[in-house]
N, C-alpha and C positions, 0 to 999 in steps of 0.2 A: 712482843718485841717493838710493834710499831708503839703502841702506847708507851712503853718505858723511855724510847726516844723524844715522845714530844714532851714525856713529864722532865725530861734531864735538858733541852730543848728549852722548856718554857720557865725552868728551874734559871738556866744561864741567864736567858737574856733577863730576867727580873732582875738579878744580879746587876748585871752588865748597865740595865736603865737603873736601875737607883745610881750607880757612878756616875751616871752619864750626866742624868738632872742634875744632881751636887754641883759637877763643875760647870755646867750651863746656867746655873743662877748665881750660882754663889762670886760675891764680888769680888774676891780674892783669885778667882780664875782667871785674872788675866796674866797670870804665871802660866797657865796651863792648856795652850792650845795644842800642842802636838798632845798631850793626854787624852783631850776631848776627841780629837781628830781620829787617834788610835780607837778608843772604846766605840765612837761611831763605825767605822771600818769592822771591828770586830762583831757588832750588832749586824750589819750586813749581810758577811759573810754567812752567820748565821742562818738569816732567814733564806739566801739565795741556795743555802743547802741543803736545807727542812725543806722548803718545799720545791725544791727544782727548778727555779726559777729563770725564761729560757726569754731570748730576744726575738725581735719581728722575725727574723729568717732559723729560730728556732733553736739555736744556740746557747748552752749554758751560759749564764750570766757571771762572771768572776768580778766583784767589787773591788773595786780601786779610789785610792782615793787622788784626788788632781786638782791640789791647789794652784797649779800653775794655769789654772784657766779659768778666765774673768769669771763666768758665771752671768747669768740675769742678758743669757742671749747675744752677749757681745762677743765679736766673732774672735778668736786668739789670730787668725792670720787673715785679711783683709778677703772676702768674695769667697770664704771658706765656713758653711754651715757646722758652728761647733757639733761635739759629738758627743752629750752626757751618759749615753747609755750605759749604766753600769757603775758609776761616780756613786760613792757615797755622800751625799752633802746637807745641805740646811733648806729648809722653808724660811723664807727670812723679808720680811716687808723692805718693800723700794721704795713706792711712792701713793699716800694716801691722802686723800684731803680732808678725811676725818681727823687723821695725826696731824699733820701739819697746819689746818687752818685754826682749831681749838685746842684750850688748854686741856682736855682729856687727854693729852698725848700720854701721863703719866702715869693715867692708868691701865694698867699689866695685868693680863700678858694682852700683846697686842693680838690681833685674829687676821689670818687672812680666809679669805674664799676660795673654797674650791668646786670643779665644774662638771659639766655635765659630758657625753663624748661630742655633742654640737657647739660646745663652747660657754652656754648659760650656767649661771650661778647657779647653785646646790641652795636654796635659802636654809634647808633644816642643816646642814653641815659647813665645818670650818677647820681649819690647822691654826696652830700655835705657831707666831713667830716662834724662830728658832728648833722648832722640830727637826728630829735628822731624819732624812731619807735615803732613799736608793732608788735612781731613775731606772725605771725599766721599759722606756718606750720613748718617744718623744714627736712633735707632731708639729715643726717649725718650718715657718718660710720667711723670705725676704721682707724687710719692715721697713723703716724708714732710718736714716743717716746710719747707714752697713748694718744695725741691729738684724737681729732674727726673731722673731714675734711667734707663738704659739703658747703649747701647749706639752705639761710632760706628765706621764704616768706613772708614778712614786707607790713605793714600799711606805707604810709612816714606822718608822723604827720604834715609835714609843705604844702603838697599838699591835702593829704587822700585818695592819688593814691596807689596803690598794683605795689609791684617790687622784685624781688630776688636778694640778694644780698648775699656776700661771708659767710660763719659763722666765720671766723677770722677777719672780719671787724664788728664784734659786740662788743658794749661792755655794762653792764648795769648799770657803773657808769657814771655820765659827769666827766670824772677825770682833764679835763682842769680849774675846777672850785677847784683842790684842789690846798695843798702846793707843790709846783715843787720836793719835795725828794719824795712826795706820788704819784705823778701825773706821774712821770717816770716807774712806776710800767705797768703801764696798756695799755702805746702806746707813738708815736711818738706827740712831741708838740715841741714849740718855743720858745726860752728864747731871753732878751736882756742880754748882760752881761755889768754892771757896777762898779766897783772895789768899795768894802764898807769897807773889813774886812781887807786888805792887802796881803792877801792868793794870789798871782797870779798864773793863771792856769797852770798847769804843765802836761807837756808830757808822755809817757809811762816810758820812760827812766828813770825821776822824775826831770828832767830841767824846770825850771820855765822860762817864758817870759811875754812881757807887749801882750797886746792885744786891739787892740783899743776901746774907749769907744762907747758904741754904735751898738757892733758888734753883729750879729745877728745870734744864734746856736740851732743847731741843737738836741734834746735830742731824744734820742731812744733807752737807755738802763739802768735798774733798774742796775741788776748782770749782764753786760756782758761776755758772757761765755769766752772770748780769754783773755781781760785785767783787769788788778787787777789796781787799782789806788796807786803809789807807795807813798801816802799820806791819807789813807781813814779818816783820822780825820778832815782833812780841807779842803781837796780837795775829795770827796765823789761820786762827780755826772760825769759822763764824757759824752760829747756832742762832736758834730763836729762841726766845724768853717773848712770855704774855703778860702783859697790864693792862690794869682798867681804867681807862677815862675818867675824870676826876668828873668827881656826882654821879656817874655813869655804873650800871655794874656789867655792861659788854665791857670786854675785852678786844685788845687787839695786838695784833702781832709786832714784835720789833726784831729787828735783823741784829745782832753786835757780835763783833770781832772778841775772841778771845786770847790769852795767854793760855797754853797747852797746861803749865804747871798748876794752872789756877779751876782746872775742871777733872774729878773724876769719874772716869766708867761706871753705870750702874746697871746701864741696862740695853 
């Protein structure tokens, strides 16, 4: 009896992860976030039933899912430790200086790390941006400007292995599945950029230049806190794009403002 459950069990969620993947890469997903949202939840559920899976004071865990709360430790109401216990949500890179300062950004999937119960990196092990999970514990205190800094102890929905991972590497929307002006909100993704509207991207200064079609950028910030886009009506979004020093084959980073119409989601 118990065998026929975990083969019907192991039968589902295989099921359930091939949908899930599809619309987690596939570019055309950004139609389908409450889809993704749904078949995550329903992977959850899942595992929190298979194996009985109970919180710190030992209570069954019921998955829910809570977009309405920031995510990445940020508090929903000011001197209030959020409370992911039980959220089904995303493994999802925040802030890496391997991503952002080199042009490897582009190659996928990205990795984040995860730890140990003292807090040290796992060096043999890693999560895939965008993995869903299910936090089943969490291990946060007071950080700096109202943040909450730790640690939480996740389901990986794509294995149904247990691993701790960063709390600013959570998040509990799939925001890669939205519009690229909403989806900058909530973490670092990949735009192509293709010239639609005639708006060319413009620098801090507000000098506009061509950029080649094709080119593949960097997005990691809703309001960044240092630049102001000296066009925020057509130019809105600002990304990074890398070039090379002319004779040179370093690269270096440039900052340009974007048209929303003139970049699509890939990643």
């Amino acid at each position: 009896m118990r065998a026929g459950k975990r083969a019907g069990f192991s039968g589902a969620c295989a099921l359930l992860l091939a949908l899930l993947m599809f619309l987690s890469v596939s570019v055309s997903a950004q139609a389908a976030p409450n889809d993704l949202s749904e078949l995550t939840l329903m992977l959850a559920q899942n595992a929190a039933d298979n194996y009985r899976l109970t919180d710190a004071q030992g209570q069954l865990i019921r998955p829910r899912l809570a977009p309405e709360l920031k995510g990445r430790g940020s508090p929903d109401e000011d001197g209030v430790m959020p409370d992911y216990v039980g959220i089904a949500g995303y493994a999802a890179l925040q802030t890496d200086w391997k991503v952002s300062r080199f042009n490897s950004f582009a190659s996928t999937p990205w990795i984040l790390p995860v730890y140990r119960e003292d807090e040290a990196e796992l060096p043999n092990d890693m999560i895939r941006h965008k993995t869903p999970v299910l936090v089943v514990d969490q291990y946060l205190r007071a950080g700096k400007g109202g943040k909450y800094t730790g640690m939480l102890d996740v389901i990986r929905l794509d294995t149904m292995k247990s691993c701790r991972i960063n709390v600013i590497n959570f998040v509990t929307v799939p925001y890669w599945t939205l519009d690229l002006s909403e989806a900058v909100k909530y973490g670092y993704c990949i735009a192509i950029y293709r010239s639609a509207d005639g708006h060319k991207p413009m620098d801090r200064k507000g000098h506009r230049g061509m950029l080649p079609e094709g080119t593949y950028v960097l997005m990691c910030f809703s309001n960044p806190p240092k630049y102001t886009s000296p066009d925020t009506e057509n130019n809105p979004l600002m990304g990074i794009v890398f070039r090379n020093k002319s004779g040179n084959e370093a690269q270096f980073r440039t900052f340009l403002f974007f048209d929303p119409g003139d970049l699509s989601l890939v990643y």
